[in-house]
C-alpha positions in Angstrom: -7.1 20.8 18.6 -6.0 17.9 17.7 -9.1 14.5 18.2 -7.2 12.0 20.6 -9.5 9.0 19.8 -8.5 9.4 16.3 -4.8 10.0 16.8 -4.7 7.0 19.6 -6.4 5.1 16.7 -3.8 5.9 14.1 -1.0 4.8 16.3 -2.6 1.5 17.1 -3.2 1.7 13.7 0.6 2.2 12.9 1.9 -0.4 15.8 -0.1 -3.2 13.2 1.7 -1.8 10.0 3.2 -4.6 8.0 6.6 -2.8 5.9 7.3 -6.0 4.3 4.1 -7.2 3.0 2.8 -5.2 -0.1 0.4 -5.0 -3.3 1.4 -4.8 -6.7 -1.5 -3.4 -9.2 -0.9 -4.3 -12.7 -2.7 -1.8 -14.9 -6.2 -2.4 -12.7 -8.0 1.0 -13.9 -11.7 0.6 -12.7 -12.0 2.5 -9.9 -14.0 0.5 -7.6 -11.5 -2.2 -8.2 -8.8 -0.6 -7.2 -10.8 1.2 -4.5 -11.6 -2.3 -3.3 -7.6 -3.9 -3.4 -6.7 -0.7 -1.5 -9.4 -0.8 1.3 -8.4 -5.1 1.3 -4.8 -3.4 1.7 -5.5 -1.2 4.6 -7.2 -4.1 6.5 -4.8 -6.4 6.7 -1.9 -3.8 7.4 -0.5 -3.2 3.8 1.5 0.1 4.3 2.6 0.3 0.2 0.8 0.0 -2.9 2.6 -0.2 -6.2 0.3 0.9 -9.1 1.9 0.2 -12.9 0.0 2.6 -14.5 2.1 4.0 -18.2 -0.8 6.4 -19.1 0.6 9.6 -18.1 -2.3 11.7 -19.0 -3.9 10.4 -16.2 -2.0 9.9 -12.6 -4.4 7.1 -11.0 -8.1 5.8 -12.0 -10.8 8.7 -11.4 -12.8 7.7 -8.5 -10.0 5.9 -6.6 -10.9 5.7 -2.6 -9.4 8.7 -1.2 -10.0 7.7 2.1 -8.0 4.3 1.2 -5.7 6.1 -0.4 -4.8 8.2 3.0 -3.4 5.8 4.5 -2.5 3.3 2.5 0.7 5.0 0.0 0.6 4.8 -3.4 3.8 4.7 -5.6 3.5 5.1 -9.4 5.7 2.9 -12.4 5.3 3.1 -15.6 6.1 -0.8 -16.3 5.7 -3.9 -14.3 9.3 -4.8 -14.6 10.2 -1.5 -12.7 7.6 -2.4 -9.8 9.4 -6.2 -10.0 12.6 -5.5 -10.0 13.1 -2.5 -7.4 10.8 -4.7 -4.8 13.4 -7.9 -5.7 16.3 -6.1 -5.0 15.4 -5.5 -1.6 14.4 -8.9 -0.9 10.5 -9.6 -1.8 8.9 -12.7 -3.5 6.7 -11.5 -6.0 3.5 -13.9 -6.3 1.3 -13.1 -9.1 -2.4 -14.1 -8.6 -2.5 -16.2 -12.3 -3.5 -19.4 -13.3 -0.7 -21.6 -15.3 0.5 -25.1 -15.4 2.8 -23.8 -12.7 0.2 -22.3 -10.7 -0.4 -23.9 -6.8 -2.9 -23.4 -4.1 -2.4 -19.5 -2.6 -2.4 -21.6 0.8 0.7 -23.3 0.5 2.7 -19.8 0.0 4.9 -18.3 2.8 3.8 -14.7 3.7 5.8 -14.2 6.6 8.9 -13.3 4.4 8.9 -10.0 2.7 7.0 -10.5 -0.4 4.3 -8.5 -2.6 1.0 -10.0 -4.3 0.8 -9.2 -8.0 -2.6 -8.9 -9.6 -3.5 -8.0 -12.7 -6.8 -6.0 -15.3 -9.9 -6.8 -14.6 -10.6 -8.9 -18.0 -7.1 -10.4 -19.0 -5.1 -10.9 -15.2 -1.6 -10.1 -15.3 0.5 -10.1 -18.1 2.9 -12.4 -20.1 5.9 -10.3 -18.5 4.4 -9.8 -14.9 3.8 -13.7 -15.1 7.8 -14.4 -16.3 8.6 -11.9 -13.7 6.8 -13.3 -10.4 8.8 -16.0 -8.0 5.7 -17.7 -8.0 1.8 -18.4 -9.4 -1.2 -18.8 -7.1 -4.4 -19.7 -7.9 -7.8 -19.8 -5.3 -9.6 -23.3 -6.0 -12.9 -22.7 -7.5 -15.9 -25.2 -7.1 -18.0 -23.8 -9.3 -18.8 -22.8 -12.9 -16.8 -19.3 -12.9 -13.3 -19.3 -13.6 -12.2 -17.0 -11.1 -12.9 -14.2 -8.6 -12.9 -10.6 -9.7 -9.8 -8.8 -8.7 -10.6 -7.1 -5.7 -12.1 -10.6 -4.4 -8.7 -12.4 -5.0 -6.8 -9.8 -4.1 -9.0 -9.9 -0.3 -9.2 -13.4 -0.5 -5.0 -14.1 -0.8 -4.2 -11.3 1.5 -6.3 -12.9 4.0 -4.0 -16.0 4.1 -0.9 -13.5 4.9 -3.0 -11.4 7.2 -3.0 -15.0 9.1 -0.5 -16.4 8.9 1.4 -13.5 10.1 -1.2 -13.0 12.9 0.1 -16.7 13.8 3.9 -15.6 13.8 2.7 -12.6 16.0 4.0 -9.8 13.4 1.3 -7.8 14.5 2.5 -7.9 18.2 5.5 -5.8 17.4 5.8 -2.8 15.8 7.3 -3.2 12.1 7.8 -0.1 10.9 11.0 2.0 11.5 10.9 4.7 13.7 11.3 7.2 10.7 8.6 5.9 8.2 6.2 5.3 11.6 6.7 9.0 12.0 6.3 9.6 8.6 2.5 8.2 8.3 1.8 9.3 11.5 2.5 13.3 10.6 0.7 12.7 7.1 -2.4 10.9 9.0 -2.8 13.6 11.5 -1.5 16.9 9.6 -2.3 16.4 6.3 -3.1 19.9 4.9 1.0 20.7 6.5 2.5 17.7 5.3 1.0 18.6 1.5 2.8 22.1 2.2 5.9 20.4 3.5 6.1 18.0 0.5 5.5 20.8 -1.9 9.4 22.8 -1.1 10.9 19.6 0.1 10.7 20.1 3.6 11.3 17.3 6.2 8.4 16.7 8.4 8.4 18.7 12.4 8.0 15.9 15.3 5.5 15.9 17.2 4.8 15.2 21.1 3.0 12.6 22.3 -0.5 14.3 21.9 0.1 14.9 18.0 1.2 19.1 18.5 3.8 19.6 16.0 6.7 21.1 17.6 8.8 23.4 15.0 11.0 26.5 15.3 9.3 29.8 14.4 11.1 29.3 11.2 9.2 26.7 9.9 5.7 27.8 11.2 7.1 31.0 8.9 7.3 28.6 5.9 4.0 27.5 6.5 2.1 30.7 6.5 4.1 32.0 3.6 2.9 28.4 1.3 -0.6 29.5 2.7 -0.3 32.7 1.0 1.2 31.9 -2.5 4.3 33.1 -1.5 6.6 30.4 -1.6 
């Protein structure tokens, strides 16, 4: 039986889902960093988080939130430029969090548009290519004697600003997503343990009706039962 507070909560959830506004994680391997840009993600709406992470002996940070990491996706590259260049070509700004002589207030930055905050390790920021390869810098004023906030701080702190100014432009009036990927987090969210088994052979995800029962063909409850036993 499916818990209709929750699913009623992941759809309002969903309706607030912001496609075109997403994180890019250069190399940020402590796990309660990254734990806190992902749960700073989920809050404001952030549907995608792009982690550059080349060590392939190890997929993501040990310890990473994996309640965060539910429902807010993850996608892997190897290299900033890959994260960069695929977001570019369908129409993001890429503002790196990074101090230069180039650098202005994160205010004064339009987050309405499709666009994707780049920050970088914990002790050196983001690196000389993510910095050639961002539209623009932005830096949070400091008044003090520290230099600048940890990550997940900034990261909270600029995503805040879009989280507002989209508020102001009422983006989170409408829903954003497409009917297919809304559909797509919504199965995941509520089915998890069958959407694993349906990404395992490639299978495209049953609808559901409007109480969250999947509805599927005796077929693919077949499937299901037969990944359940090892036999697929």
């Amino acid at each position: 039986m499916i818990n209709q507070s929750r699913f009623h909560k992941f759809r309002q959830v969903l309706d607030q889902r912001q496609p075109d506004l997403r994180v890019i994680a250069e190399k940020v391997h402590k796990p309660h960093n990254i734990a806190a840009v992902m749960r700073s993600a989920d809050a404001v709406g952030v549907a995608h988080l792009h982690m550059v992470w080349p060590w392939e002996h190890d997929r993501f940070p040990k310890g990473t939130s994996k309640g965060s990491e539910r429902y807010v996706e993850l996608h892997r590259h190897s290299n900033t430029a890959e994260a960069a260049q695929l977001l570019k070509s369908q129409g993001y700004r890429i503002y790196a969090a990074h101090f230069s002589e180039r650098a202005i207030d994160y205010r004064k930055i339009d987050y309405v548009s499709p666009c994707a905050l780049l920050v970088g390790a914990e002790k050196h920021g983001v690196s000389q290519e993510a910095a050639e390869l961002a539209d623009e810098h932005v830096i949070i004023p400091m008044r003090g004697m520290v230099a600048s906030f940890n990550v997940s701080v900034a990261a909270a702190i600029i995503l805040e600003e879009a989280h507002r100014q989209r508020d102001n432009a009422g983006y989170y009036e409408q829903q954003r997503l497409s009917d297919e990927e809304y559909h797509h987090f919504l199965f995941r969210w509520t089915h998890p343990v069958y959407a694993a088994k349906c990404d395992a052979i490639g299978e495209a995800y049953p609808v559901m009706d409007d109480a969250g029962a999947v509805i599927a063909p005796p077929e693919w409850w077949e499937k299901m039962r037969k990944i359940a036993a090892g036999s697929v």
